[in-house]
C-alpha positions in Angstrom: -97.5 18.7 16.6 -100.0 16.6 15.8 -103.4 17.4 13.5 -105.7 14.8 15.6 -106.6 15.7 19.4 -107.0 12.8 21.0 -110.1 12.9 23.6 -109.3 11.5 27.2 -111.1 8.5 28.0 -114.5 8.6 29.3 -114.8 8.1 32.7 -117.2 5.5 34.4 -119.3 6.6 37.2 -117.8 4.5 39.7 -114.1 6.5 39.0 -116.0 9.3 40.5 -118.8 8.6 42.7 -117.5 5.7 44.8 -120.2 6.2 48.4 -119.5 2.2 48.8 -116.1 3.3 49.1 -114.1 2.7 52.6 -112.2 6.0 51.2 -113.9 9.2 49.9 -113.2 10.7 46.5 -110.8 13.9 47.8 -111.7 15.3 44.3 -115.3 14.7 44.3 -115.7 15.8 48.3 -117.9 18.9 48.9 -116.4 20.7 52.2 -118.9 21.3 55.2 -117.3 22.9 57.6 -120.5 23.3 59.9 -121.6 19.5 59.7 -118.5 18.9 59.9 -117.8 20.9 63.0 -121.1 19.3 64.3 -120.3 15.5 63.9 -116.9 16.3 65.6 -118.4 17.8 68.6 -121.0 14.9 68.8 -118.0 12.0 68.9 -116.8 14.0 71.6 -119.9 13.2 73.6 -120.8 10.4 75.0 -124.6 9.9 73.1 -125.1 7.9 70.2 -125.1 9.8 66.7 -127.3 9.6 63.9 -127.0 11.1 61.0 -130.2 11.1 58.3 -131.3 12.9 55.0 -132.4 12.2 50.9 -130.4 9.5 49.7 -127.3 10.6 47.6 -126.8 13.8 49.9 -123.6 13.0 51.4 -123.8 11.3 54.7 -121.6 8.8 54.1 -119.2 10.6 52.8 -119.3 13.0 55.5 -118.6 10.4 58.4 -115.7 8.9 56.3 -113.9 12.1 56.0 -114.4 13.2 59.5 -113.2 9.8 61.1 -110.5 9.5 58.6 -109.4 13.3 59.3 -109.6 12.6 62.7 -107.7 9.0 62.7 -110.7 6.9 63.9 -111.4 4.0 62.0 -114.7 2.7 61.4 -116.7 -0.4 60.7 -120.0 -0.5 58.9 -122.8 -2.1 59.8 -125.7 -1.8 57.1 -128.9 -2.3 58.8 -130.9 -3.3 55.6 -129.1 -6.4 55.5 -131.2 -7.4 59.2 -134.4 -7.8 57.4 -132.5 -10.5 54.8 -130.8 -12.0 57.9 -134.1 -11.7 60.3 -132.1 -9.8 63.3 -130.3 -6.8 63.7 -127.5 -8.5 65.9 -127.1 -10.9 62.8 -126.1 -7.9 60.8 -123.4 -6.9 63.4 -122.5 -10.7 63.1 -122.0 -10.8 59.5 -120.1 -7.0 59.6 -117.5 -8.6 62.9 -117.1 -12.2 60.4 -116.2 -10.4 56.8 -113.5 -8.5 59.2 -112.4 -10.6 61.9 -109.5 -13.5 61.7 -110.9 -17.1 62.0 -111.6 -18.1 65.7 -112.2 -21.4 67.7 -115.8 -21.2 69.1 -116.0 -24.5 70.4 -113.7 -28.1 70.9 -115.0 -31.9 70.1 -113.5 -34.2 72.9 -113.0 -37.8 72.8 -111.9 -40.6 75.7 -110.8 -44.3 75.0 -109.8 -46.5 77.1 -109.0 -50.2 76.8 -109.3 -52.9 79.0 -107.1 -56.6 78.5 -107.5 -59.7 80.3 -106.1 -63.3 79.2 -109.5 -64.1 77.3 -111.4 -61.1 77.4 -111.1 -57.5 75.6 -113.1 -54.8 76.2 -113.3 -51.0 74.7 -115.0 -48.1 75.9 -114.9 -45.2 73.5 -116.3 -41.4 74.6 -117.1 -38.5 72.5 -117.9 -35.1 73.6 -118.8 -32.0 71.4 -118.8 -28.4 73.1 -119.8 -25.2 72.0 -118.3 -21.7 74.0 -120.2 -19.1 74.3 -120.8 -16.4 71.6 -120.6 -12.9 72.7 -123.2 -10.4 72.2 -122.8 -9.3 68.1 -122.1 -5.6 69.1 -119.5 -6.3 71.7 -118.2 -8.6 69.0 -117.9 -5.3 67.1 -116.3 -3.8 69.7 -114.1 -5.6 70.3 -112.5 -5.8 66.5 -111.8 -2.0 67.1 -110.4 -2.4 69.7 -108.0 -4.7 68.1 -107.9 -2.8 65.3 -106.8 0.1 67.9 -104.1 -2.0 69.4 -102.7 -2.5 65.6 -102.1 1.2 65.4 -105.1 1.4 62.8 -106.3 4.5 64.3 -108.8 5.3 67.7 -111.8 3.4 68.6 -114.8 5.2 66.8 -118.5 4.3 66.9 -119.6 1.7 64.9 -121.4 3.5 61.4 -125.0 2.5 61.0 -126.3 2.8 58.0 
């Protein structure tokens, strides 16, 4: 046996209070069984949830646990980027891109034709660009869960505000 204890290694704060997180910290997770009990009766309804209070008081980490207990799987919007972007469907835009696989949204079409005759050449040359239509940023979102749902990654839950 040694003389010398050594001392663990200090921890940083973000190895135990990690709210960015897509996971909660199981040790660090204060139980509450009553807003607990609350948010899963309001995902049962059919109205839209919102869940408020001081900063630092748990709300997200309440949400993740439930929907993770629960097998939903979520995808956060957060709001306080719409005032950087200038719209709130922007916000749901930028949430759908940093998760969604690269799509075609549009095509670029081009037409030649040539013409010959014994002394004369002549060359007509066509280009078309097209854009499809974008769908509405929160069916965008949507529809990623419901991918994400078809992957077996879980039911379709509400998309988190925050």
């Amino acid at each position: 046996m040694s003389m010398f204890a050594t001392r663990p290694s200090p921890k940083k704060p973000e190895d135990v209070f990690t709210p960015r997180s897509a996971n909660v910290n199981d040790r660090m997770y204060v139980p509450r069984p009553d807003l607990e009990a609350s948010l899963r009766k309001a995902l049962a309804g059919t109205l839209h949830i919102l869940l408020h209070g001081e900063s630092g008081s748990g709300k997200s980490w309440l949400y993740k646990k439930v929907l993770a207990t629960d097998g939903f799987q979520s995808l956060v919007v957060n709001l306080a980027t719409a005032a950087n972007v200038g719209s709130i469907a922007k916000a749901f835009s930028i949430a759908v891109e940093r998760n969604e696989q690269p799509r075609k949204v549009g095509y670029t079409e081009k037409k030649a034709g040539e013409i010959s005759a014994v002394v004369a050449k002549g060359v007509l040359d066509h280009q078309d660009q097209y854009v499809m239509g974008t769908p509405d940023p929160v069916e965008q979102c949507l529809s990623l869960l419901h991918q994400w749902r078809g992957m077996g990654r879980g039911m379709v839950p509400p998309i988190s505000l925050r």
